[in-house]
N, C-alpha and C positions, 0 to 999 in steps of 0.2 A: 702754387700758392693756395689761392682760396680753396678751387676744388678738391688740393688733398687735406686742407682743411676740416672741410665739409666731410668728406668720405670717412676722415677719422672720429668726426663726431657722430656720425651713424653706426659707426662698428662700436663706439664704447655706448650708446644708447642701447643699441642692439645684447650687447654683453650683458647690460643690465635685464634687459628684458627677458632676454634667452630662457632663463629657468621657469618665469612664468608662462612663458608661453608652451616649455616642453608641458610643464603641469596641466597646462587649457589639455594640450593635447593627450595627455596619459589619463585626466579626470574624460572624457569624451569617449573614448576606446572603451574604460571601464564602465561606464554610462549605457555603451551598446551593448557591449558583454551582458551586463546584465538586465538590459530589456531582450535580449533574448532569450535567457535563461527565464528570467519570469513567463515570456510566451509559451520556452516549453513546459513549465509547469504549468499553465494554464491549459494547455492542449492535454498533458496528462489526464489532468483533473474532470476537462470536460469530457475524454474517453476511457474513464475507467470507475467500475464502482466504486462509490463511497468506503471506500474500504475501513479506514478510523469506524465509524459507526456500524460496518458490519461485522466488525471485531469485537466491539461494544457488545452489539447485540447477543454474540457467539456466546461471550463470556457470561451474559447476565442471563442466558435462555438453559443455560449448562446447570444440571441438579449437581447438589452437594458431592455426592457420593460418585460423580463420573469425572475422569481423569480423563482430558484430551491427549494426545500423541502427537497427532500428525494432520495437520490441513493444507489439503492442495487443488490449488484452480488452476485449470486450465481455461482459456480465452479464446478464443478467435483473433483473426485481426478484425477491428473495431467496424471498418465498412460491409462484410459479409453479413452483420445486422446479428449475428446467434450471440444467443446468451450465455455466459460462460457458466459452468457446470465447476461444482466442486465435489471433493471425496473425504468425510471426514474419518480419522481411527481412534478410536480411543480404551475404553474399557472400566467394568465397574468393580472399583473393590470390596465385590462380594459374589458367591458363584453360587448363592442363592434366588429364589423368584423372583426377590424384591429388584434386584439387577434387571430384569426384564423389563418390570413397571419403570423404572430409572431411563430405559431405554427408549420405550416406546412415549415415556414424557420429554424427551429431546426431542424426539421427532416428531410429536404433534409440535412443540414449542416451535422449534424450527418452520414445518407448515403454516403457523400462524405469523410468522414475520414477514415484513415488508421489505424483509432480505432475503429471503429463501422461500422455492416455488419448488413444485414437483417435489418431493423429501422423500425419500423411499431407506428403508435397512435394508443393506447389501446381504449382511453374515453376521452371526450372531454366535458367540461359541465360548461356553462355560470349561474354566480351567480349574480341577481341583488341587488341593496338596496343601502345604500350610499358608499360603498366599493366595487361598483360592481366590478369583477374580471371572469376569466372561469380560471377553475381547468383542467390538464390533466396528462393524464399517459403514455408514449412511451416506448415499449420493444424493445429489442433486442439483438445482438451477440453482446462480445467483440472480437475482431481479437487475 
């Protein structure tokens, strides 16, 4: 009597509730999910250069007349403390001296940022023909 009563009004209580309560439980999963993902961006962020603004920097430190190619860093893993080194390529179109001044203004510009240390030109090399252009390579430190 009473008790299966009672039992049935807990099951249609429950029925009703059931979808809310799977939702508590689907919003809470998604809730952790993504306080972890924000942890790992945070742990990114905290172990890796600024890179947004060192790309900024690249961009706004680059004369006119020099064409990037190619930029690659290499890193360490973050506890061995070194600082990760990059190699830039790029090239100017023009295979005259003014290319050289073009060159050598990348790479003081470069040394004087507060993203790049040590700035060295690797190779330097003038291509004649109707495209003339010179190719070069510049290494050095990220900060």
């Amino acid at each position: 009597g009473i008790t299966r009563w009672n039992a049935m009004g807990q099951q249609k209580r429950w029925a009703a509730l059931e979808p809310d309560y799977r939702r508590s439980l689907s919003v809470a999963a998604s809730r952790k999910t993504l306080e972890h993902a924000m942890s790992l961006i945070q742990r990114f962020r905290d172990q890796e250069p600024v890179w947004m603004g060192c790309l900024k920097e690249l961009g706004a430190l680059t004369p006119p007349m020099v064409e990037l190619e190619a930029l690659s860093i290499e890193a360490e893993e973050p506890s061995t403390g070194a600082t990760p080194s990059f190699r830039l390529a790029g090239r100017v179109v023009s295979a005259s001296a003014s290319a050289q001044g073009s060159i050598s203004q990348l790479v003081e510009a470069l040394e004087g940022s507060i993203f790049f240390q040590q700035v060295r030109l690797m190779s330097s090399e003038m291509h004649s023909g109707d495209s003339g252009y010179t190719s070069f390579e510049i290494e050095g430190q990220l900060e």
